[in-house]
C-alpha positions as CSV (number, residue, x, y, z in Angstrom):
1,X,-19.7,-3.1,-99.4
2,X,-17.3,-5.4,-98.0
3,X,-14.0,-7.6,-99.6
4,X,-14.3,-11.0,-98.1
5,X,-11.2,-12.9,-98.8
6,X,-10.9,-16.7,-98.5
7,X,-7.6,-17.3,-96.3
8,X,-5.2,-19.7,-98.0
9,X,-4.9,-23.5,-96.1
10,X,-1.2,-23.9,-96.3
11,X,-0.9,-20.5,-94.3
12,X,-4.6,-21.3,-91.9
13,X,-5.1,-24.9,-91.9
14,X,-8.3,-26.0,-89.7
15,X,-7.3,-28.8,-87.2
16,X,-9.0,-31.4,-88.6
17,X,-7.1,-30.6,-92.0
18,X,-3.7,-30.7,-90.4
19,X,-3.8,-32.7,-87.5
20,X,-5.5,-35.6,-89.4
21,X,-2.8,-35.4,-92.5
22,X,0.5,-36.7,-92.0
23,X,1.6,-35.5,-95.4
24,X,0.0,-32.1,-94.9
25,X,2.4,-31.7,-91.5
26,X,5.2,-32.6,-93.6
27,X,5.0,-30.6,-97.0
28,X,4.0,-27.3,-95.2
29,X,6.1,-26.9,-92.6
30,X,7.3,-23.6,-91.2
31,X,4.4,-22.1,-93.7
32,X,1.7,-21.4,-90.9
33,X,0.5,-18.2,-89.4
34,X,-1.7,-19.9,-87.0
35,X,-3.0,-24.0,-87.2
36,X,-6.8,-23.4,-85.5
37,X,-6.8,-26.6,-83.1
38,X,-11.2,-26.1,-83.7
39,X,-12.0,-30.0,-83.8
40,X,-11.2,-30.7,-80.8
41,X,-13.5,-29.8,-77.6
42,X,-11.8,-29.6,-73.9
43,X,-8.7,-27.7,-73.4
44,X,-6.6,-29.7,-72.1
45,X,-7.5,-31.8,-75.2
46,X,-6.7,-29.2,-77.2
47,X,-3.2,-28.2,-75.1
48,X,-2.0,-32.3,-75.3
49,X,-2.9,-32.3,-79.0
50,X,-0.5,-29.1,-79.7
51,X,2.1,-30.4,-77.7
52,X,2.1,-34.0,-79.5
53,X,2.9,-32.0,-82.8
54,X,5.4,-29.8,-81.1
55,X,3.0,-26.3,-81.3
56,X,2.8,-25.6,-77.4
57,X,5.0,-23.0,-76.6
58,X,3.3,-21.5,-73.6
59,X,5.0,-23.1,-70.9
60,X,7.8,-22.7,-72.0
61,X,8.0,-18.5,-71.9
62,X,5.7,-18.8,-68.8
63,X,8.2,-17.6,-66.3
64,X,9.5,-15.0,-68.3
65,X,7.7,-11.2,-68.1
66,X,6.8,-9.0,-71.1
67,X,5.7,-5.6,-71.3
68,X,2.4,-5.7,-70.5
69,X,2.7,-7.8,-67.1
70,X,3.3,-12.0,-66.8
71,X,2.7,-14.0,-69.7
């Protein structure tokens, strides 16, 4: 047997759910874990759409090494 759980939408919004919803963006700030970026297809599509909102934070540590080699 197995415990499914259904995860909460404030904390795992899908992208269509958050992107699409102004209000959403506004009322739930600084609540995520992780905004799923799933109704979009291309990735670069997918990259432009997380930097519009502010949520691309790759470049930005792309110089910088970690532990476990280049990031």
């Amino acid at each position: 047997m197995v415990d499914l759980y259904l995860l909460p939408q404030v904390a795992f919004p899908t992208g269509g759910l958050y992107f699409k919803n102004q209000t959403m963006v506004q009322e739930t700030k600084g609540l995520h874990v992780i905004i799923h970026n799933n109704y979009i297809t291309g990735f670069e599509k997918k990259k432009k759409c997380f930097r519009d909102f502010g949520l691309w934070f790759v470049d930005d540590y792309a110089v910088l090494e970690s532990p476990l080699g280049r990031i």
